[in-house]
C-alpha positions as CSV (number, residue, x, y, z in Angstrom):
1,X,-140.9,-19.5,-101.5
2,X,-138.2,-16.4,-100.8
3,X,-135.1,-17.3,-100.0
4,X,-135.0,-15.8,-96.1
5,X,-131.5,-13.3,-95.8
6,X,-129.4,-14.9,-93.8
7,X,-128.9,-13.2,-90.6
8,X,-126.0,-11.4,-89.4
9,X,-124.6,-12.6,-86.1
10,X,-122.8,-10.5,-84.0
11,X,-120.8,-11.7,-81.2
12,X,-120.5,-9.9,-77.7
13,X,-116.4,-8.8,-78.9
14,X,-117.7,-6.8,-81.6
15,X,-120.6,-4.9,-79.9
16,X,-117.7,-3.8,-76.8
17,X,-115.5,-2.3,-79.8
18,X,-118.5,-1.0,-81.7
19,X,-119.7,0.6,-77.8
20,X,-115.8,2.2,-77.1
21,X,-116.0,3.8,-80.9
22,X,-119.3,5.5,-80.1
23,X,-118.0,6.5,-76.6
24,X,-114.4,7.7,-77.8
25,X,-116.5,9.8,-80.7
26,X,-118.8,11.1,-78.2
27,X,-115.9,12.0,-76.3
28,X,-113.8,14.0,-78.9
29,X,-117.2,15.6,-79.6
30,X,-117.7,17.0,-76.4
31,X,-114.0,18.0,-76.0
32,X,-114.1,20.1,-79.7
33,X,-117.2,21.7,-78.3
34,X,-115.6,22.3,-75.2
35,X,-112.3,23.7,-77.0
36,X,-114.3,26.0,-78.8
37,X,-116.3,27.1,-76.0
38,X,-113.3,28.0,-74.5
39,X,-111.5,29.6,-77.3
40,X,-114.7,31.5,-77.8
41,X,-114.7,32.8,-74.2
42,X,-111.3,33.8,-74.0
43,X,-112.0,35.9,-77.1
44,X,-114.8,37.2,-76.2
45,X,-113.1,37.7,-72.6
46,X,-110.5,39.5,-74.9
47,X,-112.7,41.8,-76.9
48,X,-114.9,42.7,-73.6
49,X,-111.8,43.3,-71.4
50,X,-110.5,45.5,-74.4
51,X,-113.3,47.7,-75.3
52,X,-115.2,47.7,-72.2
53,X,-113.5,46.3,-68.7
54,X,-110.0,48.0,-69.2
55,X,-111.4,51.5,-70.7
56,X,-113.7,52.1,-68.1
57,X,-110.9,50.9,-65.1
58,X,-110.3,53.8,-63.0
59,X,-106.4,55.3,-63.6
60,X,-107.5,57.7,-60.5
61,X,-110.2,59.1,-58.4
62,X,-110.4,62.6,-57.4
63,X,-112.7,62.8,-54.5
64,X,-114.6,59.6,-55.4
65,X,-115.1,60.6,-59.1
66,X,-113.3,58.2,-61.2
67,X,-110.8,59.2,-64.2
68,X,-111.5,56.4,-66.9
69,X,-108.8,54.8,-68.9
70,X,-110.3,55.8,-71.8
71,X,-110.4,59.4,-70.9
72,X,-106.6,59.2,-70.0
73,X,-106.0,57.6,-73.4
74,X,-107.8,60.1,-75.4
75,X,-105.9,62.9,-73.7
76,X,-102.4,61.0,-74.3
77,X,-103.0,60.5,-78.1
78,X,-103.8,64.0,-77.7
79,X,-101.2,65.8,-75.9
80,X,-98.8,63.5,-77.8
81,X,-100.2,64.5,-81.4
82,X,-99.8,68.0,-80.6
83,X,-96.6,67.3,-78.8
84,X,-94.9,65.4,-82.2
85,X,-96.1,67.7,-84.5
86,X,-94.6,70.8,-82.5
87,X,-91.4,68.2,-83.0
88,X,-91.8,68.2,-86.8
89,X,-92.3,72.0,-87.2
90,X,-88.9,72.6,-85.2
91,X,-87.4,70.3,-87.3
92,X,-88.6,71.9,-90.5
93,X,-87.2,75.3,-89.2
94,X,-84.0,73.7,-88.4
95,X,-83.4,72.6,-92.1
96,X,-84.2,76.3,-93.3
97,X,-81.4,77.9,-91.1
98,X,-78.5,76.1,-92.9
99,X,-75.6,74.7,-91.2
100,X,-75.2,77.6,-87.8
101,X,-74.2,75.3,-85.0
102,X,-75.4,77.8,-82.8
103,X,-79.1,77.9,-84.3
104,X,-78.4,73.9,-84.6
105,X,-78.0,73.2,-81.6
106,X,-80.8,75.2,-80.6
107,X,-83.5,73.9,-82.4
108,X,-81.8,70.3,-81.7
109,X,-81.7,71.1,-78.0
110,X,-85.9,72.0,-78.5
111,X,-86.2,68.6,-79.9
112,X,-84.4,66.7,-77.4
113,X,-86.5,68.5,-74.6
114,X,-90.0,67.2,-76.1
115,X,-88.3,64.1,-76.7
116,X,-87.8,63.2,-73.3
117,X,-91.2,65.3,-72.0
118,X,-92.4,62.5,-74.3
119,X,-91.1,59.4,-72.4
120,X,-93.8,57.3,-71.3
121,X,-93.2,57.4,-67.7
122,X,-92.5,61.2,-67.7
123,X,-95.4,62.0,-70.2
124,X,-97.8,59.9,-68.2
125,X,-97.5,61.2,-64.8
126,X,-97.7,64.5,-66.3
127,X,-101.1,63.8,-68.1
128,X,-102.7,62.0,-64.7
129,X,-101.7,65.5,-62.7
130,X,-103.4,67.7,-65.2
131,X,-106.5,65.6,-65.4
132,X,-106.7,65.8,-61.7
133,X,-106.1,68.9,-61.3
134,X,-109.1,69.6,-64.6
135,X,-111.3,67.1,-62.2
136,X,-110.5,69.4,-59.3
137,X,-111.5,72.7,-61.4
138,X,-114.9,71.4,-62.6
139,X,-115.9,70.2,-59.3
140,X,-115.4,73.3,-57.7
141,X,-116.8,75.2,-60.6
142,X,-119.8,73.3,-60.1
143,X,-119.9,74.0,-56.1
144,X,-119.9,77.7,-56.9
145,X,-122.4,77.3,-59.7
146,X,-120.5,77.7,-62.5
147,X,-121.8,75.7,-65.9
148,X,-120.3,75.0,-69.2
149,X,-122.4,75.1,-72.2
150,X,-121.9,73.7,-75.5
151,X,-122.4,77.6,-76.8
152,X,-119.4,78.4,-74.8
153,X,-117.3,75.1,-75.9
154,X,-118.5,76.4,-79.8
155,X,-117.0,79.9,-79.0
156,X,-113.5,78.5,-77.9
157,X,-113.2,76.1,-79.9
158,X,-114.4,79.1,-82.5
159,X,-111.1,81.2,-81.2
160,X,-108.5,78.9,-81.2
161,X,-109.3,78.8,-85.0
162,X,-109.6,82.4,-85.2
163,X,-113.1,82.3,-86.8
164,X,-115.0,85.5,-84.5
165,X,-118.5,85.4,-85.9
166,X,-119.9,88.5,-84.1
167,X,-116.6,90.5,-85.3
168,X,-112.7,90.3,-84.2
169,X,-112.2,91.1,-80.6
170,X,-110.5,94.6,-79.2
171,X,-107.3,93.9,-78.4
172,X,-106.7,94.7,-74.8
173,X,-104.4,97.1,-74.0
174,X,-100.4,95.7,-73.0
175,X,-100.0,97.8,-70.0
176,X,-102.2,100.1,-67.5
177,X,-102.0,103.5,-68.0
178,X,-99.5,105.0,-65.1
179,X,-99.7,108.9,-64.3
180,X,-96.9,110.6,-63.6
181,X,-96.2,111.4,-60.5
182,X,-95.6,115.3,-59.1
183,X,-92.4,115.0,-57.4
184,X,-92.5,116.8,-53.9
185,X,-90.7,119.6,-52.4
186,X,-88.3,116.7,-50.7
187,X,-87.9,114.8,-54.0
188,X,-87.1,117.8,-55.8
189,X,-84.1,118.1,-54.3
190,X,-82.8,114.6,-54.6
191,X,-83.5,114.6,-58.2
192,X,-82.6,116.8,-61.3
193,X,-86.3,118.6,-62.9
194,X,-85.7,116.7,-66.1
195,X,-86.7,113.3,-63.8
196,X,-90.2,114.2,-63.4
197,X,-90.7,113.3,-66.8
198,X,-89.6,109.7,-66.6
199,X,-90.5,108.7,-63.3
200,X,-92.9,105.8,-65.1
201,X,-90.5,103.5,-66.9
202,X,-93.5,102.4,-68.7
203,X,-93.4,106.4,-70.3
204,X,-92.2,106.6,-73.8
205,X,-92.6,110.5,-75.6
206,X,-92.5,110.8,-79.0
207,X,-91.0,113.8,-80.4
208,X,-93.6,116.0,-83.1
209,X,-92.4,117.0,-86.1
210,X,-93.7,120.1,-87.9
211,X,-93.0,119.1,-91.4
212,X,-92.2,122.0,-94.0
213,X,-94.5,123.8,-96.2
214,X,-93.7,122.7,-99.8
215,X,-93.3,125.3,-102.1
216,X,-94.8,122.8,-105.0
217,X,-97.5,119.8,-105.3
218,X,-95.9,116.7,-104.7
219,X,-95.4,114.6,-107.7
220,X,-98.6,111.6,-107.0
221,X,-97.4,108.5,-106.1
222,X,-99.0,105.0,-107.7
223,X,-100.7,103.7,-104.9
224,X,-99.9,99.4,-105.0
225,X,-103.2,97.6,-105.2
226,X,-103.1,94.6,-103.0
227,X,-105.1,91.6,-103.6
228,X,-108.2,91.2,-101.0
229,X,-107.9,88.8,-98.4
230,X,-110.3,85.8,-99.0
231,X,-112.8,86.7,-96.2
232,X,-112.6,84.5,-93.2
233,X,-116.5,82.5,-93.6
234,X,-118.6,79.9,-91.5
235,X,-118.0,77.6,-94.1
236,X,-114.1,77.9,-94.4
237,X,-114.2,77.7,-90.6
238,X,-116.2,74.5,-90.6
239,X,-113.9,72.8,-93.6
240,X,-110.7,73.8,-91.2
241,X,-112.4,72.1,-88.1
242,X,-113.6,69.0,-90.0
243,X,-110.1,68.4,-91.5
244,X,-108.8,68.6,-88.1
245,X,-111.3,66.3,-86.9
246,X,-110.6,63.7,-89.6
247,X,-106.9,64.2,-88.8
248,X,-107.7,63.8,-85.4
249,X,-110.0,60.3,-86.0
250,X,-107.3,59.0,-88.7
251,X,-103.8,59.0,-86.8
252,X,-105.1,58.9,-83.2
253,X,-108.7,57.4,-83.4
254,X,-109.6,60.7,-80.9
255,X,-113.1,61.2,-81.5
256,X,-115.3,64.9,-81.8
257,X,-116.7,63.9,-78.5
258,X,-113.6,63.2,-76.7
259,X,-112.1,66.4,-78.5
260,X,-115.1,68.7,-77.0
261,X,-114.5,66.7,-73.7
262,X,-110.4,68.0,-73.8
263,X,-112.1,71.6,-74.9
264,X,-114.3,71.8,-72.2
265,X,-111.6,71.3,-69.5
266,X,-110.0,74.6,-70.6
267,X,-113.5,76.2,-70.7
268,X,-113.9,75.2,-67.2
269,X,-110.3,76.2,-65.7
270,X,-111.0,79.5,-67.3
271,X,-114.4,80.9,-65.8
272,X,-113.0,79.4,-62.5
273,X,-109.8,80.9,-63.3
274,X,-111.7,84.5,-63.6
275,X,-113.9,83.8,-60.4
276,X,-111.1,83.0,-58.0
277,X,-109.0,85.8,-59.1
278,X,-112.0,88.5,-59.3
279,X,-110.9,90.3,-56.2
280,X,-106.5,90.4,-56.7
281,X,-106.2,94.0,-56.6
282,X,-105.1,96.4,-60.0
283,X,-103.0,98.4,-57.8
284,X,-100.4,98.0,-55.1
285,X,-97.7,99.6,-53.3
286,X,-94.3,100.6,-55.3
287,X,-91.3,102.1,-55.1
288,X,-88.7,104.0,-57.1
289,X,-85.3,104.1,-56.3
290,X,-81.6,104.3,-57.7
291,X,-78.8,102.5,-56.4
292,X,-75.1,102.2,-57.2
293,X,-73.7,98.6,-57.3
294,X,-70.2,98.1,-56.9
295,X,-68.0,94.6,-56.2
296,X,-67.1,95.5,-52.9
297,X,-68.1,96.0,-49.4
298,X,-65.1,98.7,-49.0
299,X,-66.2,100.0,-52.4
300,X,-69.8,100.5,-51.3
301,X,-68.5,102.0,-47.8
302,X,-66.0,104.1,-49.8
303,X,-68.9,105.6,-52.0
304,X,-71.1,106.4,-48.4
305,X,-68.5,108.2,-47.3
306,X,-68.6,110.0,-50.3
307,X,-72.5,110.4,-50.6
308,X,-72.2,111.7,-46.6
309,X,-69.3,114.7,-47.5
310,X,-72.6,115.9,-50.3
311,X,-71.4,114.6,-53.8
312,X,-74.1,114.1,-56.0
313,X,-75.8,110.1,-55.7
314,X,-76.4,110.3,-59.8
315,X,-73.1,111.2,-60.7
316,X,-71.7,108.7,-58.6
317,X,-73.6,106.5,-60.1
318,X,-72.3,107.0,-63.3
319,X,-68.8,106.7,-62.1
320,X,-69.0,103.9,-60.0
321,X,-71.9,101.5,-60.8
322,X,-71.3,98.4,-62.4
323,X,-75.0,98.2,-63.3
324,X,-74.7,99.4,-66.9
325,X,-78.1,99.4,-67.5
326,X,-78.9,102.0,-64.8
327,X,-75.6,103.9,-64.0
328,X,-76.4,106.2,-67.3
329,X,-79.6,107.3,-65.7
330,X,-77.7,108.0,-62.3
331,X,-78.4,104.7,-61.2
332,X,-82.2,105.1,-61.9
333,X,-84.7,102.0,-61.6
334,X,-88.1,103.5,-62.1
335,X,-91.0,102.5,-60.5
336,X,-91.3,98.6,-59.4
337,X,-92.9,96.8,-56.7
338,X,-92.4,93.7,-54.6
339,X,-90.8,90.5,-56.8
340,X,-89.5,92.9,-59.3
341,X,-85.9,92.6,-57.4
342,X,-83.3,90.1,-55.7
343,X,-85.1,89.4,-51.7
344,X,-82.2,91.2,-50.0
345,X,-82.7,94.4,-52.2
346,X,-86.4,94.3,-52.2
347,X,-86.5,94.2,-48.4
348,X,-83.4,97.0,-47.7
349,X,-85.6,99.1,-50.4
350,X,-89.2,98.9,-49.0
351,X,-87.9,99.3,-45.7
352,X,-86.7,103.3,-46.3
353,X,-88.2,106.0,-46.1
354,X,-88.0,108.7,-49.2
355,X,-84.6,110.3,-49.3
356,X,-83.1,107.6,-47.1
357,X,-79.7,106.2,-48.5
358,X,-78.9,102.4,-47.2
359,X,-76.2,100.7,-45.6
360,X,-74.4,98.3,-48.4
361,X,-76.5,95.4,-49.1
362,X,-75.2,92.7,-50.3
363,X,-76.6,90.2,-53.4
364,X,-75.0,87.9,-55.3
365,X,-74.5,90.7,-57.8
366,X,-72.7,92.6,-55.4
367,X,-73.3,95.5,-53.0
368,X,-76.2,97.5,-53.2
369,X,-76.3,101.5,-52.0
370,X,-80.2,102.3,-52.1
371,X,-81.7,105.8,-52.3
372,X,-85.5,105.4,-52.1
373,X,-87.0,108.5,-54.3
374,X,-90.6,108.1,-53.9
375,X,-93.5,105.5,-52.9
376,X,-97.0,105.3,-54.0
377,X,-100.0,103.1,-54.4
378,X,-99.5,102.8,-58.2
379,X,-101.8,100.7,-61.0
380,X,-100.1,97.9,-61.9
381,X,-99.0,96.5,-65.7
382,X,-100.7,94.1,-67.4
383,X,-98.3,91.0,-67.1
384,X,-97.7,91.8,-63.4
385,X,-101.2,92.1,-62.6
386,X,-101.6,88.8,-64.6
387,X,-98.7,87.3,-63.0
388,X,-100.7,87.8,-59.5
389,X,-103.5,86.3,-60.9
390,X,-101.8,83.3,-61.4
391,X,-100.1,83.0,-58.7
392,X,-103.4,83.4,-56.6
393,X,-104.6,80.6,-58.7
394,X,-102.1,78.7,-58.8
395,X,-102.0,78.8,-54.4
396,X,-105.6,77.9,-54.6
397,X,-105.4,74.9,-56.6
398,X,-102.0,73.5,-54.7
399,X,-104.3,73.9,-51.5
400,X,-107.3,72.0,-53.0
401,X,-105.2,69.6,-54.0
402,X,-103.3,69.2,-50.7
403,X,-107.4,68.5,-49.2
404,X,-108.6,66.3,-51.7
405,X,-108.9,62.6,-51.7
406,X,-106.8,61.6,-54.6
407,X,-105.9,57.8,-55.5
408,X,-103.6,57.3,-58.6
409,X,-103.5,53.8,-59.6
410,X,-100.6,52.1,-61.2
411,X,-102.7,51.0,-64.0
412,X,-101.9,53.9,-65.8
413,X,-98.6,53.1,-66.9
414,X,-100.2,49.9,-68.1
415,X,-102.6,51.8,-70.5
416,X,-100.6,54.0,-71.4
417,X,-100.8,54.6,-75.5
418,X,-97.5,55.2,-77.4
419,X,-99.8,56.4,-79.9
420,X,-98.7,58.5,-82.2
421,X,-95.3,57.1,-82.4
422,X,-92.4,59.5,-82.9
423,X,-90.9,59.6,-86.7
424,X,-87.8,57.8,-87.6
425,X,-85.5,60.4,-88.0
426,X,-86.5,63.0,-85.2
């Protein structure tokens, strides 16, 4: 017969240990699972508040359109890669001028400024203002119909590399062309003849030599042959864009997209740009006068008394002005209109009538005596007529900005990248 195993007895003591082992493992198996479902959730909390919550948090919101975090990122890393690098080439120039303090301190002085433009809490309320007032531009572009193609983002982005497919643009001229004015019967006698061919400051004659006959054949000169510049193709213009892209993804991570998306905002603000200032007029009222400027009430009342007994205002002028620039033209300022001059001489000047002399009118340069020699509706230069144009633009947007509903969050100096960081040494 088998021998039966002998059977193991266990008492009620062991099985209550045997029970709390079990219950204490299951325990410590539910709290690592536990652990690590937290850990994973804060991670994943982490990577999610990272990449998606916190980049698409609003930093502001321009008439219920939201500006993402990510958007303001991309143009920080942006503004502050071309900002840096502006740094470095100042710096560069500096070490090629030697040791002038004067040029020195100049180029140091240049870096200091973008230093401090750079300061996070400087740099960053600058950045939200222009994305704003870009927000503000496209939406009103949009009201008046205005699109932006990716044709037209191509073309600038074309330009600012220099690379003009369909040929290199005419270059506009500097200044408008001004005739010359025929001086009446009154301005004739206020002013010498010779005067009515400089009445335009803008005027400038040059003389026309009539070169000798030459009694022999010039001896022929070897003409230099200079190398042909390497011509300008698609395909060098793609190689420069694509390095600047890859520049662009390596230091600052800024993507082609988000690069077109910075483009396009200059796109926008300039077709708007042309549409709001379409109708600033090419022309506008002007003046030309001469004064005499001395130190002195007494000195300006002196020289009245000596303009009313008949002495000549030009010669005068020459004598007594302390205005070097114009007392050796008699005092002569050409043609100018309004915001040319100091406000108290722009108003006593506008306000006579040809031939008129002022009273002394006083500037922080001195005292003014005014003789008013003509006034005409006249075209205007270039850079005032742009000038206008900006300042009707820049009225426009301060008033749409005064009307909108903006909300700029604080958030912004929390997101704020210090990305690229400045150079050791700068």
């Amino acid at each position: 017969m088998a021998k039966r195993e002998k059977q193991r007895v266990v008492s009620k003591k062991h099985m209550a240990r045997q029970e709390r082992e079990a219950l204490q493992i299951r325990y410590l198996t539910y709290g690592s699972i536990a652990i690590l479902a937290i850990v994973v959730f804060l991670v994943g909390y982490a990577l999610v508040s990272a990449y998606i919550i916190t980049p698409n948090q609003p930093v502001a919101t321009v008439n219920g359109e939201k500006i993402s975090a990510k958007a303001y990122q991309a143009r920080v890393k942006f503004d502050r890669y071309q900002l840096i690098n502006q740094m470095i080439s100042t710096a560069n120039l500096m070490q090629s001028f030697g040791s002038d303090e004067n040029t020195l301190a100049y180029f140091q002085n240049s870096i200091d400024q973008i230093r401090n433009q750079l300061t996070p809490e400087i740099h960053g309320q600058s950045i939200i203002d222009v994305m704003v007032n870009d927000t503000l531009i496209r939406q009103e572009a949009e009201k008046r119909g205005i699109t932006v193609s990716d044709a037209e983002i191509d073309k600038f982005i074309q330009d600012a590399y220099g690379f003009y497919p369909d040929g290199t643009p005419t270059p506009a001229p500097t200044s408008a062309s001004v005739p010359t004015s025929t001086l009446s019967p009154m301005q004739m006698t206020l002013v010498a003849p010779a005067a009515t061919a400089v009445i335009s400051p803008t005027a400038v004659f040059t003389p026309t030599e009539v070169a000798p006959t030459p009694t022999q054949a010039p001896e022929a000169v070897p003409t230099e042959v200079l190398p042909t510049p390497t011509a300008y193709t698609e395909d060098l213009f793609q190689e420069n864009y694509q390095n600047s892209l890859t520049s662009y993804q390596q230091t600052i991570g800024l993507t082609e997209e988000e690069f077109r998306a910075i483009v396009s905002t200059e796109v926008w603000r300039n077709k708007l740009f042309d549409e709001i200032t379409k109708d600033v007029p090419k022309e506008a009222q002007q003046i030309w006068a001469r004064h005499i400027l001395v130190a002195t009430e007494e000195e300006a009342q002196a020289a009245i008394v000596r303009l009313d007994a008949g002495e000549d205002f030009a010669a005068l002028a020459q004598e007594l002005s302390t205005d070097t620039g114009s007392a050796a033209n008699g005092g002569d300022l050409g043609w100018f209109g309004q915001g040319k001059m100091v406000p108290e001489f722009e108003q006593a000047a506008f306000a006579l009538e040809i031939g008129q002399i002022s009273a002394p009118v006083a500037s922080s340069y001195g005292y003014h005596i005014i003789q008013v020699l003509g006034k005409e509706i006249r075209p205007l230069d270039s850079a005032t007529f742009q000038q206008k144009q900006q300042t009707v633009f820049d009225d426009w947007l301060t008033a749409e900005r005064a009307g909108a509903d903006i909300q700029i969050y604080d958030s912004w100096g929390e997101v704020y990248p210090e990305t690229p960081l400045i150079p050791d040494g700068l």
